[in-house]
Backbone as a ProteinNet text record, in pm:
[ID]
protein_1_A
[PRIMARY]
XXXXXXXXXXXXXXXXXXXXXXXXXXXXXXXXXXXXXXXXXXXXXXXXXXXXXXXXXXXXXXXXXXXXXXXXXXXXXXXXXXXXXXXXXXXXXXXXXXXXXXXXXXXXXXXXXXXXXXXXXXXXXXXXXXXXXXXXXXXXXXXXXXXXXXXXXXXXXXXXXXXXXXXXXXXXXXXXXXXXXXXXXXXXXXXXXXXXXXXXXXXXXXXXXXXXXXXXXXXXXXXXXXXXXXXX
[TERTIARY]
-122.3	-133.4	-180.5	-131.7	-203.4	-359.6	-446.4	-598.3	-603.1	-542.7	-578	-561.9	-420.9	-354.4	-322.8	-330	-201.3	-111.5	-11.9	100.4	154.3	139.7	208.3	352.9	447.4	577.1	596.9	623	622.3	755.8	870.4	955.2	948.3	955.6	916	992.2	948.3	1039.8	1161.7	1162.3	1335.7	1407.2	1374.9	1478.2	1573.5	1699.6	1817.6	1819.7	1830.8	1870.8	1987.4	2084.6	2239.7	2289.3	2191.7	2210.4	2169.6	2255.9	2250.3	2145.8	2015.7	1904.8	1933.8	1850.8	1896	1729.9	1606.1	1489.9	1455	1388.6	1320.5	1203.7	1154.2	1023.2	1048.3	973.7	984.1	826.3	800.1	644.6	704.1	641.3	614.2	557.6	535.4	418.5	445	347.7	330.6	255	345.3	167.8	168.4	35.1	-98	-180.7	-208.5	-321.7	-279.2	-160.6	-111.9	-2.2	33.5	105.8	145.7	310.8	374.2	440.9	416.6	473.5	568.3	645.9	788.6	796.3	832.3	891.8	991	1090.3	1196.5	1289.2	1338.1	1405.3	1516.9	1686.5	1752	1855.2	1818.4	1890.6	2038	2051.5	2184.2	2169.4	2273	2256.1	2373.7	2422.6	2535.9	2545.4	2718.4	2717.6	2681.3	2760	2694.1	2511.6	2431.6	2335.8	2243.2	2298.1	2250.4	2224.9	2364.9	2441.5	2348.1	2290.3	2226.1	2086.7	2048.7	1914.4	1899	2002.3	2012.8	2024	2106.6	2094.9	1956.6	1896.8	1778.7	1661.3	1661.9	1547	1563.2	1743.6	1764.7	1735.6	1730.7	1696.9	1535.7	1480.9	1351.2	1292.9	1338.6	1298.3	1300	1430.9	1448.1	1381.7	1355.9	1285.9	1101.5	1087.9	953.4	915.3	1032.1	979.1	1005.8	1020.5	1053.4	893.1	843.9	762.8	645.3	485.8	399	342.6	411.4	382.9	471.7	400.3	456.9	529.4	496.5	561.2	705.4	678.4	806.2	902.7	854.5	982.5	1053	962.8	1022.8	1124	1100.4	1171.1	1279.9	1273.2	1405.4	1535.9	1436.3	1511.8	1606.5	1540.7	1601.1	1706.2	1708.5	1776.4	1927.4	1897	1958.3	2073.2	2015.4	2084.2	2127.4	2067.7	2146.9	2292.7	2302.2	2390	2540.3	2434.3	2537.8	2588.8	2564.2	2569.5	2664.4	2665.5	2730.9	2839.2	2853.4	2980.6	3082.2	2955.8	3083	3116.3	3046.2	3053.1	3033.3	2909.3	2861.4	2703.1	2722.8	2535.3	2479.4	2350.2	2280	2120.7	2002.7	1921.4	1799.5	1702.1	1636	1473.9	1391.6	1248.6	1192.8	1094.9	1056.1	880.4	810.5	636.5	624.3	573.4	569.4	366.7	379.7	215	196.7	97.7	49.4	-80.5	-110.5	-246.6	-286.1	-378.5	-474.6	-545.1	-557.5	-734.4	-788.6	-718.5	-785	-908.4	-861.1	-883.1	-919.9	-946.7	-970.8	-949.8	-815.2	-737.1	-617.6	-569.5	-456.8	-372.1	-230.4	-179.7	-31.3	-46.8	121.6	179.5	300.7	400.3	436.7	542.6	576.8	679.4	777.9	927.1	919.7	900.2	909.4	898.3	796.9	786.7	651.6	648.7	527.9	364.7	310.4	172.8	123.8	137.7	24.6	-143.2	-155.9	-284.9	-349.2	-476.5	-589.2	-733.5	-735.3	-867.7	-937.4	-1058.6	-1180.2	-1254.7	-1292	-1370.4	-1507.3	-1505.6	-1637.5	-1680.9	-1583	-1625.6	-1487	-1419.2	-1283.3	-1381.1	-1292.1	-1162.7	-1051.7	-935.4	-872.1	-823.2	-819.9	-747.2	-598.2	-561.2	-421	-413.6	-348.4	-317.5	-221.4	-340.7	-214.2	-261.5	-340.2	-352.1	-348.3	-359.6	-343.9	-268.7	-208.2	-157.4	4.6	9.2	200	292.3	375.8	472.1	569.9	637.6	793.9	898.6	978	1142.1	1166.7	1253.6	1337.1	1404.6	1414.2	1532.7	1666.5	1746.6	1911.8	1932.6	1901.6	1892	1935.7	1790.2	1783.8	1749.6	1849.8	1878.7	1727.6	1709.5	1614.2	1442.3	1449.7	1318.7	1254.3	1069.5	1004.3	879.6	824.2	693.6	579.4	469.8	351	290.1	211.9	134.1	-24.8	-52.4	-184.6	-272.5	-409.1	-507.7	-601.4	-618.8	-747.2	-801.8	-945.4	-1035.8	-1011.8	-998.9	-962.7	-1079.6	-1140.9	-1225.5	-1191.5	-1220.2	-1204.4	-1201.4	-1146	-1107.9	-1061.7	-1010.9	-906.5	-802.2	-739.6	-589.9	-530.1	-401.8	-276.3	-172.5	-167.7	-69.8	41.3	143.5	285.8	334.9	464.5	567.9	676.7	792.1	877.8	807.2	877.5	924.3	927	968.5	998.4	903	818.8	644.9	607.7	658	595.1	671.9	856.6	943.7	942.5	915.6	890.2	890	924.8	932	896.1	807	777.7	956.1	884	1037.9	1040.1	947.8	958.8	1028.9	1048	1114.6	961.6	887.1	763.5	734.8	722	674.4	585.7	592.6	483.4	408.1	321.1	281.1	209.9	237.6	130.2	-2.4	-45.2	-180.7	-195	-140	-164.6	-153.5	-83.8	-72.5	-170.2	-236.8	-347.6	-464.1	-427.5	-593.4	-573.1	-437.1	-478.8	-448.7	-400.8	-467.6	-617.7	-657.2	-859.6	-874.1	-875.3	-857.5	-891.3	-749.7	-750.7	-802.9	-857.5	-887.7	-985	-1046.6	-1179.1	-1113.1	-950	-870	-878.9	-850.3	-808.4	-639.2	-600	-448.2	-362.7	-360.4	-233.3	-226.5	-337.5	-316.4	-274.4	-363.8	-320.1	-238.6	-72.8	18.8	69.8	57.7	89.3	36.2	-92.9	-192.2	-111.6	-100.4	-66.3	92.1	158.1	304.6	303.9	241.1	224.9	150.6	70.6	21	157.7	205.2	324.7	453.1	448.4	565.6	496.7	337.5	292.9	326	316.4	294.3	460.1	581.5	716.1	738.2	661.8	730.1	842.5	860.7	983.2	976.2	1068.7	1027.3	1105.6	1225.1	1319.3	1228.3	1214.5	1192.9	1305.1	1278.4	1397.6	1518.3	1415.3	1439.8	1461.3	1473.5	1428.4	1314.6	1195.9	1050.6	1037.6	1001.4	933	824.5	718.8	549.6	517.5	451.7	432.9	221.6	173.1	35.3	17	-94.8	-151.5	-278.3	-369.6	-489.7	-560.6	-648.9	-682.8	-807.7	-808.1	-872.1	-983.6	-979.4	-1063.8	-1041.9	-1116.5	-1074.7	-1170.4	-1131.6	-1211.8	-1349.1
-583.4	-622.3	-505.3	-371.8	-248.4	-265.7	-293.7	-296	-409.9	-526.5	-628.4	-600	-556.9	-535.7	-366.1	-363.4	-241.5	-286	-276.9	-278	-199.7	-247.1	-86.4	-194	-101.9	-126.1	-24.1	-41.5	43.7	16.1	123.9	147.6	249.9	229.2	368.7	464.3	598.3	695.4	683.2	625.8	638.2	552.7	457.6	363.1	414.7	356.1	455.1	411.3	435.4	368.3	335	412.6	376.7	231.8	148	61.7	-56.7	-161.5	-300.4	-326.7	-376	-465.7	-588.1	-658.3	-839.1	-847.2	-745.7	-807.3	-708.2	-796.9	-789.3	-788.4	-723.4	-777.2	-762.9	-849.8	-855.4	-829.8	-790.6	-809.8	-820.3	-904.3	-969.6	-1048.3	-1003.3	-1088.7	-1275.8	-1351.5	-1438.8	-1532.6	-1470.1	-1513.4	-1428.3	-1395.7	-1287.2	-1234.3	-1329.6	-1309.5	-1348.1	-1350.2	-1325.2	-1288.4	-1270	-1188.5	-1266.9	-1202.6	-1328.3	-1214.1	-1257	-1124.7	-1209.6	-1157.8	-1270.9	-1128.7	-1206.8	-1112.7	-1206.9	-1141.9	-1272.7	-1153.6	-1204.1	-1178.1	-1226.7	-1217.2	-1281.5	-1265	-1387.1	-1334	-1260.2	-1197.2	-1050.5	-956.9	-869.6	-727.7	-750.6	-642.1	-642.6	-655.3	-650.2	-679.4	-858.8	-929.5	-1069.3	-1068.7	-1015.8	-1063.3	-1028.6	-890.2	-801.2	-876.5	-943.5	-1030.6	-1147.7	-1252.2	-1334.8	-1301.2	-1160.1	-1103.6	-1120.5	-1044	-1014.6	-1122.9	-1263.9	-1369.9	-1436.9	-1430.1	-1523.1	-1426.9	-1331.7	-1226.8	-1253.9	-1307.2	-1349.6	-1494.3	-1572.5	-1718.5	-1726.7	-1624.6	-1629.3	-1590.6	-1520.6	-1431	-1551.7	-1598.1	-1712.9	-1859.7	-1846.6	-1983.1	-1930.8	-1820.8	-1813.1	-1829.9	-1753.4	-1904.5	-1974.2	-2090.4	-2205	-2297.5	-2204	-2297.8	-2195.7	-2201.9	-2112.5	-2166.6	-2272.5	-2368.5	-2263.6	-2196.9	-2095.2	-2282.2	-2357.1	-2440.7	-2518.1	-2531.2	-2610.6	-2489.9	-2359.6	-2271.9	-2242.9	-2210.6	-2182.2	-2366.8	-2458.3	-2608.7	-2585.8	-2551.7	-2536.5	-2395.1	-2281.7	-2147.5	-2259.7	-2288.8	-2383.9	-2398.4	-2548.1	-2621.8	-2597	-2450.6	-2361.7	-2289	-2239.9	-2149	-2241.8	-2357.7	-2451.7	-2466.5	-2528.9	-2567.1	-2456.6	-2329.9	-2207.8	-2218.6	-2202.9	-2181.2	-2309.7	-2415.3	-2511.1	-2520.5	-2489.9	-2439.3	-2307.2	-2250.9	-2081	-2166.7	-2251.9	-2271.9	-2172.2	-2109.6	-2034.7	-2074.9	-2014	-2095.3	-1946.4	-1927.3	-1823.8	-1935.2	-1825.4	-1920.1	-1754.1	-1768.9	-1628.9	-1726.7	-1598.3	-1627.6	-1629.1	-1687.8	-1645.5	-1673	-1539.4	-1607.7	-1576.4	-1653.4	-1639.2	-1681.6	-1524.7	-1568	-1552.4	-1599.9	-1619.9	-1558.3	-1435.7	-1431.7	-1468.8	-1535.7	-1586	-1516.5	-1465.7	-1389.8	-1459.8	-1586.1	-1668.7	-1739	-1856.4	-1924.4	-1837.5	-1717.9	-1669.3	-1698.9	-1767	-1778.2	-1728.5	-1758.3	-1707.9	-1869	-1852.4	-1980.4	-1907.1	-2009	-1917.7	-2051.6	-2022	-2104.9	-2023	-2112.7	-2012.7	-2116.4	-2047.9	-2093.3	-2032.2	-2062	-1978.6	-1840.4	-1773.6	-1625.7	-1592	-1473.6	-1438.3	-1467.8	-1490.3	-1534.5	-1395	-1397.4	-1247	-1257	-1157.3	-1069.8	-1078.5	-1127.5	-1124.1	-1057	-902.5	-818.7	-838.6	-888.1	-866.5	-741.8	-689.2	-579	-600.3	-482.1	-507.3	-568.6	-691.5	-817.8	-798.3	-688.7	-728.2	-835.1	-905.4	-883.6	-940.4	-915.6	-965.8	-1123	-1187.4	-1320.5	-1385.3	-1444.1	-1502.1	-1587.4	-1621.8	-1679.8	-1823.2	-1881.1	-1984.3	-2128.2	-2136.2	-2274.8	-2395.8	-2481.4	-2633.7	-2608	-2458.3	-2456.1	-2502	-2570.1	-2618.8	-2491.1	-2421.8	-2324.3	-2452.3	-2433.2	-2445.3	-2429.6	-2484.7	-2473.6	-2315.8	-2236.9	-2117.9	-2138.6	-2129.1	-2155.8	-2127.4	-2246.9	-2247.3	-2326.6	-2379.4	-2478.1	-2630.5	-2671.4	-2817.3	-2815.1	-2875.8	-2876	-2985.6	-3062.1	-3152.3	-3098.4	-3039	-2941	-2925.8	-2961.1	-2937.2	-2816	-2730.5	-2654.2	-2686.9	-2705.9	-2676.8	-2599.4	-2599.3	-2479.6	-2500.1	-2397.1	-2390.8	-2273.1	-2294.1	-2223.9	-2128.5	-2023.7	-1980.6	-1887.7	-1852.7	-1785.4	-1672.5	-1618.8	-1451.5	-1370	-1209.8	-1174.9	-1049.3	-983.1	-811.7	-771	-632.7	-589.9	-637.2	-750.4	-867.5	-783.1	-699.6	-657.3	-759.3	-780	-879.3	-815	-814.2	-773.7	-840.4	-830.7	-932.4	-795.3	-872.3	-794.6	-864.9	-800.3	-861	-861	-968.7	-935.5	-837.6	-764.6	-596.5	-557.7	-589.1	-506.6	-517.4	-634.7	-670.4	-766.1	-673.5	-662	-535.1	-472.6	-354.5	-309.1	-302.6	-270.7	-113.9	-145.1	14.1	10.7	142.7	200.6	107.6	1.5	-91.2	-225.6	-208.4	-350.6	-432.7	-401.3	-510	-517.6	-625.5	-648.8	-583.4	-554.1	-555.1	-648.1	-726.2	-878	-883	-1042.3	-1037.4	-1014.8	-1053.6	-1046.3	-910.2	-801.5	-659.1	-604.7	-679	-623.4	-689.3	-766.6	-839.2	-724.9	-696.9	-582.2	-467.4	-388.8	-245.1	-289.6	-392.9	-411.4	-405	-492.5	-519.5	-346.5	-292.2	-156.2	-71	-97.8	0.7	-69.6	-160.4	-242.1	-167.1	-63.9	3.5	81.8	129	204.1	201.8	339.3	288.6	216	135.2	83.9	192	278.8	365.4	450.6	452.9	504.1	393.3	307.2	218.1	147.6	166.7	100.8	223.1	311.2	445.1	436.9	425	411.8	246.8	207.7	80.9	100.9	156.3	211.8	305.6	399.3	508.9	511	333.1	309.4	249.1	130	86.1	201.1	256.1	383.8	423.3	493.8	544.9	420.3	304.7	200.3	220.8	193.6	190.1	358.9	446.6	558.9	609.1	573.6	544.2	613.9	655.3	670.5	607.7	503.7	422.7	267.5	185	61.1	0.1	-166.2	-167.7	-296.5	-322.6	-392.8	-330.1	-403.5	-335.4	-370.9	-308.9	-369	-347.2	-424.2	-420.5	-488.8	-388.4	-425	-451.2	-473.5	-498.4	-527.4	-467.3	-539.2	-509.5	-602.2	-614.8	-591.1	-483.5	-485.9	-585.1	-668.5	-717.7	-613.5	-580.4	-471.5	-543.8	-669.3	-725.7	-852.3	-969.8	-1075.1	-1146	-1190	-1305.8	-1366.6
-2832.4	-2692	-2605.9	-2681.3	-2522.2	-2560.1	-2648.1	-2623	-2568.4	-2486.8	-2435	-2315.1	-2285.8	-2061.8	-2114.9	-1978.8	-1922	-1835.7	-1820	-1722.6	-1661.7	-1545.6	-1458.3	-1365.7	-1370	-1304	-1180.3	-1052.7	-1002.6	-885.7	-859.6	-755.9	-664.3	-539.9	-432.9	-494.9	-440.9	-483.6	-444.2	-283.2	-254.4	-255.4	-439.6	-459.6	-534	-480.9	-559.5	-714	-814.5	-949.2	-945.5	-874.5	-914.9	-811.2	-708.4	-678.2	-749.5	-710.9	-825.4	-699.1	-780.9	-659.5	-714.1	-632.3	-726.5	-735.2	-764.4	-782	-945.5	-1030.8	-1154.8	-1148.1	-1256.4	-1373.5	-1496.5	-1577.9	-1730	-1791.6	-1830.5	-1916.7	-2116.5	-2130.7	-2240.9	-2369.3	-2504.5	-2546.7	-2565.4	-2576.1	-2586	-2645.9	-2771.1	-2906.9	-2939.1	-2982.6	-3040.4	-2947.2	-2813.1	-2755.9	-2606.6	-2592.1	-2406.8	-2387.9	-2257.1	-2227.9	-2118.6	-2073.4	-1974.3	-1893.1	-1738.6	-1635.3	-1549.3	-1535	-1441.9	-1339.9	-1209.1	-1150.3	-1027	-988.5	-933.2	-822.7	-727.7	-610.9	-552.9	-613.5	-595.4	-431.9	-402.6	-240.7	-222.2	-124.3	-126	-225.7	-225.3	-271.1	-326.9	-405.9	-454	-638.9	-621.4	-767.6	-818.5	-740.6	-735	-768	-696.5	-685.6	-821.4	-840.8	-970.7	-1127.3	-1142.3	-1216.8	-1235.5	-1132.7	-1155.9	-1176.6	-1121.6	-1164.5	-1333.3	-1365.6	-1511.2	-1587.8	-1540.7	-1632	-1616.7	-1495.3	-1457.5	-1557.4	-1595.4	-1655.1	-1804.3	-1866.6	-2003.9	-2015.8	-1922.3	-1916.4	-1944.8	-1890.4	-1895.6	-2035.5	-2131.8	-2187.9	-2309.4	-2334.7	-2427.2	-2390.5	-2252	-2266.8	-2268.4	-2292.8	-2307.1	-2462.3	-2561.2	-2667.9	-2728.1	-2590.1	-2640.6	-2552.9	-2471.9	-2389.5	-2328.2	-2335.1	-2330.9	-2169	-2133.3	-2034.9	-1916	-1753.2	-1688.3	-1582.2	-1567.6	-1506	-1551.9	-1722.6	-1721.9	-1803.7	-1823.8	-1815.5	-1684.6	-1600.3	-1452.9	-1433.3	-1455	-1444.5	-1526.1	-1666.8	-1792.3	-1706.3	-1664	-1593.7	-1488.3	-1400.7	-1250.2	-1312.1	-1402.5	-1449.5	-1499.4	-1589	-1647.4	-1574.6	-1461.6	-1327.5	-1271.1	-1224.5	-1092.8	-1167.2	-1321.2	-1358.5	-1350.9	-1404.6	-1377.5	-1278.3	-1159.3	-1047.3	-962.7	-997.8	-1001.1	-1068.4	-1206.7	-1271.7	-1152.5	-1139.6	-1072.6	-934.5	-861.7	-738.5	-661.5	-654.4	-616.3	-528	-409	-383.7	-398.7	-444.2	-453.1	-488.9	-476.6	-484.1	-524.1	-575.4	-607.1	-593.9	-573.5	-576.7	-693.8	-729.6	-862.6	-887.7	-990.7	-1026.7	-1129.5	-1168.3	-1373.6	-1405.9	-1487.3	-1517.4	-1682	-1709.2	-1851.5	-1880.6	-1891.9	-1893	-2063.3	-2063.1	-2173.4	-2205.9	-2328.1	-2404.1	-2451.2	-2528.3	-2646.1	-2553.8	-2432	-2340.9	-2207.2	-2179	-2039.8	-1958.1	-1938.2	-1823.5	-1799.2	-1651.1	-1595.9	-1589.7	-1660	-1586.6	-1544.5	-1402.6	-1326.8	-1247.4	-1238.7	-1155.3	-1036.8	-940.3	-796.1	-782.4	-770.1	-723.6	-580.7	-445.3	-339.2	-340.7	-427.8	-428.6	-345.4	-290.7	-268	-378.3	-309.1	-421.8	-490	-600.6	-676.2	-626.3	-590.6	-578.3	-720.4	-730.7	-861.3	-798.5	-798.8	-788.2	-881	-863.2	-975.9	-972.2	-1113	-1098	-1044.5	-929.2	-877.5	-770.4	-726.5	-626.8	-559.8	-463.7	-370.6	-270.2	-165	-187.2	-312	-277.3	-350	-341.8	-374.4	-372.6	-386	-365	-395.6	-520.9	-568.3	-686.6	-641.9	-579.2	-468.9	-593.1	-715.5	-761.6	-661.4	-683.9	-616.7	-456.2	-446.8	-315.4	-317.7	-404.3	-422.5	-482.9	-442.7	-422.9	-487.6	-572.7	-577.5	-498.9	-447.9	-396.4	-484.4	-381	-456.6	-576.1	-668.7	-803.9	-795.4	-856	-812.8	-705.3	-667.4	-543.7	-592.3	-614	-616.5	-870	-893.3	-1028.5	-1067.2	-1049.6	-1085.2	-1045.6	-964	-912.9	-1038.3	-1004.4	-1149.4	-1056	-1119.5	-1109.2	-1182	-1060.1	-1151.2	-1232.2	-1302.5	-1333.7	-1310.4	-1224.6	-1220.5	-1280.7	-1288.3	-1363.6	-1286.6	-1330.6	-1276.4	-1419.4	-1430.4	-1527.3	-1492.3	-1589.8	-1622.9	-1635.3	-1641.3	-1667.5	-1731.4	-1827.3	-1816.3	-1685.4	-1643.6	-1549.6	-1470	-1482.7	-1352.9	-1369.9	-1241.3	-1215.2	-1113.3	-1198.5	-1107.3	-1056.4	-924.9	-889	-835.4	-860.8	-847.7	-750.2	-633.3	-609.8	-505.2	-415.4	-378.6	-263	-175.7	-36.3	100.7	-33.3	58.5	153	69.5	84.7	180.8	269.4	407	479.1	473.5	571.3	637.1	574.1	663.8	776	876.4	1047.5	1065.9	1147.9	1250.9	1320.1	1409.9	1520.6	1611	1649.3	1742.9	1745.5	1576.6	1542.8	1461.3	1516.3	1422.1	1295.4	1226.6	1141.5	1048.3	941.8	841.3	799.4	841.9	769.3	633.6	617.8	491.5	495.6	608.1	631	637.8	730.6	647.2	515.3	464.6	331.3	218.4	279.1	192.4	217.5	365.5	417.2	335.8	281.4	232.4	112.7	58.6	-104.5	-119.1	-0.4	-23.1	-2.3	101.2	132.5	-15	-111.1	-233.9	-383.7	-326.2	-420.1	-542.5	-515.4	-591.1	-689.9	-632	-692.3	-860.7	-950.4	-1063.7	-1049.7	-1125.6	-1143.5	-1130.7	-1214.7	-1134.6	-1073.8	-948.5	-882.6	-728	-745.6	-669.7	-576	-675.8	-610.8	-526.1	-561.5	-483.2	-316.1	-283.7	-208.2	-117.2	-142.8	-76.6	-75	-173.1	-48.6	41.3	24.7	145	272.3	245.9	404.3	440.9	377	451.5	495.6	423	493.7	618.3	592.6	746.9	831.8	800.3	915.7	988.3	936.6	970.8	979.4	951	977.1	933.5	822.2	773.8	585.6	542.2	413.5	291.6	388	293.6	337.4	242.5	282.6	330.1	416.8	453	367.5	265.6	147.3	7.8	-103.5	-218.7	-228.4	-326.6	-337.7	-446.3	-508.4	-682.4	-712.5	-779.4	-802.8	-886.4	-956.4	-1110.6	-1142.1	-1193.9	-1204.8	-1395.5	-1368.5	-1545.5	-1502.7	-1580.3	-1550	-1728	-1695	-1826.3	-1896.7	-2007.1	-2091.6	-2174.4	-2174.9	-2249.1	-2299.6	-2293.3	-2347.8	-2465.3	-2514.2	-2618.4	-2616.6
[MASK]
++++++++++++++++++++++++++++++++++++++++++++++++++++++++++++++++++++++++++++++++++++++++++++++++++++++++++++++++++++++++++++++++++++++++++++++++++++++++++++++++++++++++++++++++++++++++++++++++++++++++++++++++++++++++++++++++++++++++

C-alpha cells in the first residue's frame, strides 16, 4: 500500500497528548488495492467522550471487514453505537467521514454522518473541491438507531490529495470574537494547494493561528490527508 498513498496525520503543536480529545483518525488497508480513511468527532471532552472515540474507531475497524461499502459501514457503526448508547443511557452523538480510495476502479467512495466535507486537490488543476457526492450528509451517529448513509462516488487520479479534518479548523475566533469560516478555510487550502503534502497542513494551520492570533486552537483539530501515488 505505501507505493499506492501516503498518509499524513497531523495535530497542532499545542495539542496536549496527555488530554482525552473525543476526535480520531484511522487509516487502513482494504483489500490489496485500497485504502479506507475514517475520521470522527465525538461531541464534549472528557473521559466520557474519549471512551466513545475509542469504541467508535474499534466499531469501525471490524466492520471494515465485514463491508468495503463506506455507506452501509458508517449504517452497521450507527446501529452499533445507538444501541450502546441506549444500553448506558447515555445521549452522546459524534461526527463522522469514511473514505475508500480505489486503485483497482479509480475511484473515491465516501459516506458523511454530519461531518465536515473532505477537501479532494487535483494535481495541477486547484481549486480544491468538496467531496459533497449527491449532496446528502448523514444525521450525526448515535442519534437516530435506524439512520442509513449513502455512499457516493467520485474518480480518482494520481496525485489526488484528500484532505479530511475536524471542526476545529474553522471555530477558531480572532480577539474580537469572530469566526473562522468555512469559506475561509476552503480559500487557504486553494491558497496552499500547489504545496507538497507535508508541508501543507503546516501552511494552512499557521494562517488560522495568524487569523485568531492565538497559538492554542479553541477546539481540538485533527487532519488527516492521503495523497494517491498511483493508480491502476
Amino acid at each position: 500500500m505505501l507505493n499506492t498513498f501516503r498518509c499524513f496525520g497531523k495535530l497542532p503543536a499545542d495539542a496536549n497528548i496527555d488530554e482525552l480529545v473525543p476526535s480520531v483518525f484511522s487509516v487502513f488497508p482494504v483489500g490489496e488495492k485500497a485504502a479506507g480513511v475514517f475520521i470522527c468527532d465525538v461531541m464534549g471532552h472528557g473521559v466520557r467522550s474519549a471512551l466513545i472515540t475509542s469504541m467508535i474507531r474499534a466499531l469501525v475497524e471490524e466492520q471494515a471487514g465485514v463491508t468495503t461499502d463506506p455507506g452501509e459501514l458508517l449504517t452497521r457503526v450507527n446501529h452499533a453505537l445507538a444501541e450502546i448508547l441506549r444500553q448506558a443511557r447515555t445521549t452522546m452523538f459524534a461526527t463522522c467521514f469514511y473514505l475508500v480510495a480505489d486503485v483497482d476502479n479509480a475511484e473515491l467512495r465516501f459516506a458523511n454522518a454530519g461531518h465536515p466535507c473532505a477537501f479532494r486537490i487535483r494535481q495541477g488543476s486547484p481549486p480544491a473541491e468538496k467531496l459533497q457526492g449527491n449532496g446528502r450528509v448523514g444525521p450525526a451517529m448515535g442519534i437516530f438507531p435506524s439512520a442509513t448513509y449513502q455512499t457516493a462516488t467520485h474518480p480518482m487520479a494520481k496525485g489526488d490529495f484528500i484532505m479530511l479534518f475536524t471542526d476545529g479548523l474553522f471555530e477558531a475566533e480572532d480577539q474580537d470574537g469572530n469566526a473562522f469560516s468555512q469559506q475561509q478555510l476552503h480559500a487557504i487550502v486553494n491558497e496552499h494547494a500547489a504545496l507538497p503534502p507535508e508541508h501543507f497542513f503546516t501552511h494552512v494551520l499557521d494562517d488560522i493561528r495568524r487569523f485568531s492570533k492565538r497559538e492554542v486552537f479553541n477546539d481540538d483539530v485533527c487532519v488527516v490527508g492521503v495523497e494517491v501515488r498511483r493508480t491502476n
